[in-house]
C-alpha positions in Angstrom: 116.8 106.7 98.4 118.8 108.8 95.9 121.1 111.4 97.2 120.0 114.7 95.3 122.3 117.9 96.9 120.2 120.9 97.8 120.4 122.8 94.2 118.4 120.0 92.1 116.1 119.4 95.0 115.3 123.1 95.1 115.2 122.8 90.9 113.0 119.8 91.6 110.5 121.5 93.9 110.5 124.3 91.6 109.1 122.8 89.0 106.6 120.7 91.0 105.4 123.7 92.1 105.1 125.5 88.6 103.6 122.4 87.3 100.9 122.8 90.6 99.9 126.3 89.3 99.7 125.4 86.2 97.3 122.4 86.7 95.4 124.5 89.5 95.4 127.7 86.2 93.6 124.9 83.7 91.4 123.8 86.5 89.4 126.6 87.0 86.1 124.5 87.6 87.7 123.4 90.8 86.6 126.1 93.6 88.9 127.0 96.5 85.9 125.8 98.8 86.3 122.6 97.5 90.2 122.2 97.9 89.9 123.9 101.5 87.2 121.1 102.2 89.4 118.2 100.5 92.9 118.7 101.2 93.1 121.8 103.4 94.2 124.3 101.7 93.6 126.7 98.4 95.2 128.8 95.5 95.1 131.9 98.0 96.8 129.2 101.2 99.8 128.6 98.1 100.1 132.6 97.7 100.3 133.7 101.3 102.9 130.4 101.5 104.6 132.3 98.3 104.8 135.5 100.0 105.7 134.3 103.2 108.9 132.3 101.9 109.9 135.6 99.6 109.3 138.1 102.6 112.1 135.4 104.7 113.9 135.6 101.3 114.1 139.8 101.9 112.2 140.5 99.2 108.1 141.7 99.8 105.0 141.3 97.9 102.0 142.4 98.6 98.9 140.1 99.1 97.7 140.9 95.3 101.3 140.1 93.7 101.4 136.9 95.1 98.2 136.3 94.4 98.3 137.2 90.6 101.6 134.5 90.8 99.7 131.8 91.9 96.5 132.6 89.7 98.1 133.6 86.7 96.3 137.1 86.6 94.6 139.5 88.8 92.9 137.9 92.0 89.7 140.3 90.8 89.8 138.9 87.8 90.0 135.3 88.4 87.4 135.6 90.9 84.8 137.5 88.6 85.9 134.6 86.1 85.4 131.7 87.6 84.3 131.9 91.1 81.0 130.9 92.1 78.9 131.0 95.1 79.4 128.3 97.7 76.2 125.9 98.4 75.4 125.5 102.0 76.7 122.2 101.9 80.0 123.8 101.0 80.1 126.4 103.6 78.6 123.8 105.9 81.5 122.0 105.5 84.2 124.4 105.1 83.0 125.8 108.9 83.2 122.1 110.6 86.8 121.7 108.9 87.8 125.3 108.6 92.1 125.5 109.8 92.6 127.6 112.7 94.1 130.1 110.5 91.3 131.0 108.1 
């Protein structure tokens, strides 16, 4: 494997990341429910791991900053957007796969 020193790596995941929000940003048709269900996590899992890693960086955010980072706007507004309300085969499945931490 190519040796990469810690500076481009972070670079690297940087922009991997960006390039995550901004695919997650154009999809809005793709509900949290449903990434929660497929992979295990959602836009609001990436915006607690955001604030997380800048609260061990010293610096805080609230739970609506990082969420208007990783959604490109207001959490409010995003959901009033493009949220919809989950079918009970969503929920259904979001409870037999639901993470201990949600």
């Amino acid at each position: 494997m190519t040796q990469i020193d810690e500076n481009r790596q972070r670079d690297f995941e940087a922009a991997a990341f960006r390039r995550l929000l901004q695919h997650l940003r154009e999809r809005t048709d793709v509900q949290n429910i449903d990434l929660m269900n497929l992979a295990g996590f959602c836009r609001n899992c990436l915006a607690n791991w955001y604030r997380d890693a800048a609260e061990a960086g010293g610096t805080a955010l609230s739970k609506e900053e990082s969420r208007e980072i990783v959604y490109g706007m207001p959490y409010e507004e995003w959901r009033a957007r493009y949220q919809l309300e989950a079918s009970d085969q969503q929920k259904t499945a979001f409870e037999q796969n639901r993470p201990a931490d949600h």
